[in-house]
C-alpha angles and dihedrals in degrees: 000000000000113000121177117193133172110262110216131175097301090058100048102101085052095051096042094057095039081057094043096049088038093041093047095054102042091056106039093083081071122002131100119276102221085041087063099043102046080075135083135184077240095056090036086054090051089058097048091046088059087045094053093052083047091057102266122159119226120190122189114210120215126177107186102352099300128102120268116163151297152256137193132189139199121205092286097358138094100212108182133350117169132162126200109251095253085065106062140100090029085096100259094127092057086043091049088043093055093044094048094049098046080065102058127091131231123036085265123078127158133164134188128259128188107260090228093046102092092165097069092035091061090046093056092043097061085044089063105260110133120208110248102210090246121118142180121205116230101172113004090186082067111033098249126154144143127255134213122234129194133202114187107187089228085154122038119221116277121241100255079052095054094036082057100050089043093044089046105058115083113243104156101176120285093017090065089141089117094045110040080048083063095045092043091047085052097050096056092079079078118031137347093216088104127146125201102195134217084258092052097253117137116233123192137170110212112177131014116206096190127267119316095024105119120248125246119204121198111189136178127172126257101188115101125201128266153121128282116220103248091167147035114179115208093252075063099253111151130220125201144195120214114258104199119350102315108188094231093190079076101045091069106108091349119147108242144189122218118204111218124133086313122015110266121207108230134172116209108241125256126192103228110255090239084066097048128097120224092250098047082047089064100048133073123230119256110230100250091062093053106106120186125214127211096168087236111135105247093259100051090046103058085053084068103021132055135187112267088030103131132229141212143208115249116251149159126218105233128180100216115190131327111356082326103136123183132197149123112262095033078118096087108352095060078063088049082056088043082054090049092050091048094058096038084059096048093041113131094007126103125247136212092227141037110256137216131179118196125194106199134211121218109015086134083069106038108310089269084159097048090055094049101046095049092049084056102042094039096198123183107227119009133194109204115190126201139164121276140192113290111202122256136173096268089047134113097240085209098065093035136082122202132249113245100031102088141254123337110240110212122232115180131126092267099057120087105255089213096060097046091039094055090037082060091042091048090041091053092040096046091041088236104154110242133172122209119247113195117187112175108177092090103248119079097204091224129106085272096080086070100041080057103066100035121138102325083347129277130240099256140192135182126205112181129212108229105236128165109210107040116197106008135094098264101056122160141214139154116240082213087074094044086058084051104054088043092059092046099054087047085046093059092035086062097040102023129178094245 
């Protein structure tokens, strides 16, 4: 599994010398000797270190757990990717290239490849660079030169694309850094008034109406679930508590990832059948008694791995078939996607209302983000959407709504019976498919609770994604009913119930 995460001050010894090791051994087919000697993963750290405190972004790739390369970018500019040579050829370069692109500003990115390094010329042109005739000579005794390369973004991710890179990155639930980045890096197709808070929720104004005009808030929650790390012995086996409402029938015998100053692979520990008793064969283990194992002795562990530090299940993003796509994260990131449909559709048009869109941290433990964002964006009426029960076989149908037919339009005591009332009339007139949810116990579970009763309360609405498997690593959704709810949520920016 392919994980990306931002490299600060703490990783820089390990990305310098992952550049160093990758950078020597691409250019040594044709570079100059001395030139590659007159460098050293010391002198390499001092220049990122510069670069960090300019602003420069510095990404570390993993697949697996282990180091695999890295990539760092300037405002338009790629400036290095590199991969060690194990890693290529599994589609990691392309991966690292997407992510790194979706990150950029402008409709405009380039980057610079070695004149005598086909191998890498012929990479960034399938990807869609196109050489721009300017070079710069390195070493004119060789033939050796730079070459321009230029990515004009003609064709905008699509939204599994988009849904991937937003389901991949790690955000548990109070550590969101990775995941509200990818959101961020998302958000900026439609405005640069982003915000990344103190509580790691993106905040971002879209659109200003002028003065008077009340303000709309669409939110949806970044955080995933997970455990946090509460104890190390000192033979390096691991203890966790739940962040968020982890399913433990599911941890038994998983794969994880622990998230300490690298990523550690880690498998949860399972007592063999053949030593269970039959009473111990029908129960499921309460949290506190999950321990995880790394194979790392106790006192190399705590070096890399500290109390609090939070931990995933291991899992891939697949498309099954048809627009089927399952994932971790999809509760809440496949209504991030719903949000980014919504303002691609509403892109260039005006709208009778300023809009917001708040993507908000914590909601797995208590919506602490949703509560904060809409005290600071005060808005005046808010549409959170959320994930909901999909129908399967062992299901009860009356608690359940169905893939494929749209998004689930929320009806309870403390939703504003304007806003679900015109999301249904604008569903039925626009022929978006839609399913009633009725919740009567007053409370909706969801981050709109909290909207709610912000400030002297706030106007509030809930549509919900169909998903089967909630809380578990295999969650799916259809990207059919993530176009449907975005239309929806443009459908009411544009016609509101004011």
């Amino acid at each position: 599994m392919l994980q990306i995460c931002p490299a600060g001050e703490k990783e820089l010894p390990l990305f310098a010398a992952l550049y160093d090791q990758s950078w020597r051994q691409t250019l040594s087919p044709f570079a100059d000797p001395g030139y590659l000697a007159s460098r050293s993963p010391e002198d390499h750290e001092a220049g990122f270190r510069r670069e960090l405190r300019e602003g420069v972004r510095c990404f570390l790739a993993r697949w697996d757990g282990e180091p695999a390369g890295v990539l760092l970018l300037r405002k338009r500019e790629i400036a290095k990717l590199y991969l060690l040579p194990a890693f290529q050829g599994r589609g990691i370069g392309r991966a690292l290239l997407r992510f790194g692109l979706s990150r950029l500003e402008g409709e405009e990115s380039f980057l610079w490849v070695m004149n005598l390094n086909r191998k890498a010329r012929v990479f960034y042109e399938r990807a869609g660079f196109r050489f721009s005739g300017e070079e710069l000579p390195i070493d004119p005794s060789r033939h050796l030169t730079q070459m321009k390369y230029i990515f004009e973004r003609t064709s905008p991710m699509t939204l599994e694309e988009k849904l991937r890179l937003l389901c991949e990155a790690t955000g548990v639930a109070g550590e969101e850094g990775a995941a509200a980045e990818t959101a961020a890096s998302l958000l900026r197709a439609y405005t640069s008034d982003i915000t990344i808070t103190p509580d790691h929720s993106v905040i971002a104004k879209i659109y200003d109406a002028g003065e008077g005009k009340p303000l709309l808030m669409l939110d949806a929650h970044i955080d995933e679930i997970g455990m946090t790390v509460t104890h190390i012995d000192e033979d390096g086996f691991v203890r966790v508590a739940s962040t968020g409402g982890i399913d433990r029938r599911l941890v038994l015998a998983q794969e994880v990832i622990l998230h300490g100053e690298r990523e550690i692979p880690g498998v949860v520990l399972t007592r063999a059948p053949h030593l269970q008793s039959a009473d111990e064969r029908t129960k499921v283990p309460e949290i506190k008694d999950i321990i995880l194992d790394t194979g790392i002795p106790g006192e190399e562990l705590q070096q890399i791995l500290s109390l609090g530090d939070r931990v995933t299940i291991k899992s891939r993003f697949t498309r099954l078939q048809g627009d089927h796509i399952s994932s971790k994260a999809l509760d809440d990131r496949g209504c991030i996607a719903c949000i980014l449909c919504a303002l691609e559709e509403l892109k260039g048009r005006e709208l009778p209302v300023s809009l917001a869109v708040a993507f908000t941290s914590q909601e797995e433990v208590g919506g602490v983000g949703a509560v904060n964002s809409a005290y600071t964006l005060h808005p005046d009426m808010a549409i959170a959407v959320d994930v909901s029960f999909a129908l399967t076989p062992d299901a009860d149908p009356l608690k359940c709504g169905k893939l494929g037919e749209g998004p689930m339009v929320g009806i309870s005591p403390i939703l504003d019976r304007r806003i679900w009332k015109k999301l249904i009339a604008l569903a039925e007139a626009q022929s978006i498919p839609f399913q009633r949810e009725v919740m009567g116990g007053g409370h909706t579970g969801t981050n709109a609770d909290g909207i709610a009763l912000s400030r002297g309360g706030v106007r509030t609405g809930l549509i919900s994604l169909p998903q089967r498997y909630m809380h578990t690593p295999i969650e799916v959704v259809r990207l059919c009913d993530i176009e449907a709810v975005g239309k929806l949520l443009a459908a009411y920016a544009l016609d509101p119930a004011l």
